[in-house]
N, C-alpha and C positions, 0 to 999 in steps of 0.2 A: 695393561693395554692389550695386550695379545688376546689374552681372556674376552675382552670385549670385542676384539674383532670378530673373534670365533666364534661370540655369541650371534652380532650384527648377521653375520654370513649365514648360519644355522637356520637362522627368521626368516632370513629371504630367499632361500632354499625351499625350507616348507611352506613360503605364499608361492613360491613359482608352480608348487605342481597343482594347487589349485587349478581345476579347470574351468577356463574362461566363461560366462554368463552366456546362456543360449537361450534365443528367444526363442519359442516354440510355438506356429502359430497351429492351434487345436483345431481350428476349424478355419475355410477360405471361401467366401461365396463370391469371388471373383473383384477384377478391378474396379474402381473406380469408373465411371462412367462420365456423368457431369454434362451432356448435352441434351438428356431426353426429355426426364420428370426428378421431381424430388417431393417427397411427400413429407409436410407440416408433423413435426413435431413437439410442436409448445401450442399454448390457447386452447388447451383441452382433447390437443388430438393428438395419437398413438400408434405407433406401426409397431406387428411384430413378424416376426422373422423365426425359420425353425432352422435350426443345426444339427447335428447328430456327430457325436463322439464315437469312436471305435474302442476305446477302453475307458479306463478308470483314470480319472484327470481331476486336475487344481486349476481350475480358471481363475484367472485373476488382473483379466483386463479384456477389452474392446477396441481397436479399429476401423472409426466407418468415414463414411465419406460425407461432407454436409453441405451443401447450400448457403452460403450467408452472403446478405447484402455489404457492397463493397465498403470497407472503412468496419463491418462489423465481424465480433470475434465470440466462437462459440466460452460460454466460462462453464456450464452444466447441465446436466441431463440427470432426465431421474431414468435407469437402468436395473431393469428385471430379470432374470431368469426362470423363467414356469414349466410345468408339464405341457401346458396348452395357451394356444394363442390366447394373450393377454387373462392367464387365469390357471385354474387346477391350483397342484402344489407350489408352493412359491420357495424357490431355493436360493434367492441374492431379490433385494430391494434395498436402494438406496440412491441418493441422488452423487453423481459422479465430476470429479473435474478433467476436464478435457485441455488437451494443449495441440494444439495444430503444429502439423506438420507440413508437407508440400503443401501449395496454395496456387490453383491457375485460375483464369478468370473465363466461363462461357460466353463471356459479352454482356451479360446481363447481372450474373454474380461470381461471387469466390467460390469455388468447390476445393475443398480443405478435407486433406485426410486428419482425421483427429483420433486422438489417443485417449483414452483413459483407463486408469489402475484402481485397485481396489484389493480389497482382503482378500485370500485365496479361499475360491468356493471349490469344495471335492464334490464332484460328479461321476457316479458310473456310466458306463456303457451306454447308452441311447440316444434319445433325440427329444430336445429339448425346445425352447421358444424364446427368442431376446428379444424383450419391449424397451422401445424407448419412447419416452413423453417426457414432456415438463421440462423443455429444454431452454435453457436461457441463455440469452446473448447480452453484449457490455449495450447496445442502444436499445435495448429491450427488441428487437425485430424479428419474425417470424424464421425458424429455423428448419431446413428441411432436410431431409435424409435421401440422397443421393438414389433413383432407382437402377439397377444394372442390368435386370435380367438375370440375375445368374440362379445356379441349382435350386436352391431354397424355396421352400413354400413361403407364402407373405401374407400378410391381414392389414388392413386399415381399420382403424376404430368409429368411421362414420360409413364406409361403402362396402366392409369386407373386401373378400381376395381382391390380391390386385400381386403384377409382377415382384419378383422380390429383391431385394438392395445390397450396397456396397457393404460388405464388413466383413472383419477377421475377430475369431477368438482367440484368444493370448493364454499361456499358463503353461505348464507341463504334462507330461503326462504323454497319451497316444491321443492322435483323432483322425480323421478320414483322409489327412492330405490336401491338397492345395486344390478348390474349388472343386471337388467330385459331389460331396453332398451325400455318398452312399456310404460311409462309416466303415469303411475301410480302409486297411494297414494303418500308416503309422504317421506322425504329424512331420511337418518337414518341419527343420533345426536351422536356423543361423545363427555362426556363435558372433559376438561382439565381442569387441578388445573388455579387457577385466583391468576397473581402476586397480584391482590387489596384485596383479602382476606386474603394471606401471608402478605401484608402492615396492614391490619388491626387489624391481629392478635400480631402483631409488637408491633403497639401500644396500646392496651391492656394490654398487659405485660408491656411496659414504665410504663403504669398509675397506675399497681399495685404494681410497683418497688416505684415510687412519695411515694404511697399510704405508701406503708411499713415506708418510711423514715421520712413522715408524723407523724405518730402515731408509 
């Protein structure tokens, strides 16, 4: 019995120094907006958006802000990463699922910050282009990407430029910092609590419960 306490403890020792999960957002082109414009992306139309990284990074998720009619809920988008607005090299295509987060209403729709994950793309140093089209919502409705204003250069796929929009890239690594857009220094970190340090501390407690019933 001792033997397994001392096991139990030993386990939960070495998940404690685990250090907790940080999301690191790689790139920021600014808040959420939700009052001005939001530009259509599903029904054949496309915005894309440039970013630029300050080092060598794992992307492996998106942030943007959306548009959706009330009662309706974004489930997907098809998300690209290129050399060049909507084109050049293509480094990540695939269609993604999305889970909303905060949700306020402009009077007219829900503007929902939405999430979505994906396989980790490795990217170096520069500046890249994030398409999104082919977005789908649960009552099939027109879905629109939030515009901000902020750093970013931006494209429409039926008028060219146009201001550019809500979103954060997600993944490790370095990137420019929180909405600069000039690919400098380093991304900013916030760590979240870690389920394996909740597990650890779990067992800790089992082994001082053992321990109590022990002795």
């Amino acid at each position: 019995m001792k033997m397994r306490i001392a096991s139990l403890s030993l386990l939960a020792l070495c998940l404690a120094v685990v250090p907790a999960v940080a999301q690191n957002d790689l790139y920021d082109n600014g808040a959420i907006n939700g009052t001005v414009l939001g530009w259509t992306i599903n029904f054949g139309f496309a915005v894309s958006d440039q970013f630029t990284l300050g080092g060598n990074s794992t992307v492996n998720g998106i942030t943007f802000g959306a548009w959706l009619f009330p009662g309706d809920s974004l489930t997907s988008a098809e998300v690209s990463i290129t050399s060049s607005e909507f084109g050049g090299t293509s480094f990540f295509d695939q269609t993604v699922n999305f889970t909303a987060g905060t949700c306020n209403s402009n009077g007219s729709f829900n503007v929902c910050a939405e999430t979505g994950s994906f396989s980790g793309v490795a990217l170096n140093a520069g500046s890249y282009w994030l398409n999104l089209s082919n977005a789908v919502s649960a009552a099939g409705n027109p879905v629109y990407w939030d515009m901000n204003s902020g750093p970013s250069l931006a494209s429409e796929s039926s008028v060219g430029t146009i201001p550019s929009e809500s979103f954060t890239i997600l993944g490790s690594g370095s990137g420019p910092g929180t909405g600069t857009g000039t690919g400098t220094g380093t991304g900013t970190s916030t760590p979240e609590p870690s389920s394996i340090m909740l597990f650890g501390s779990g067992i800790l407690g089992l082994a001082g419960v053992l321990r109590r019933k022990l002795f």
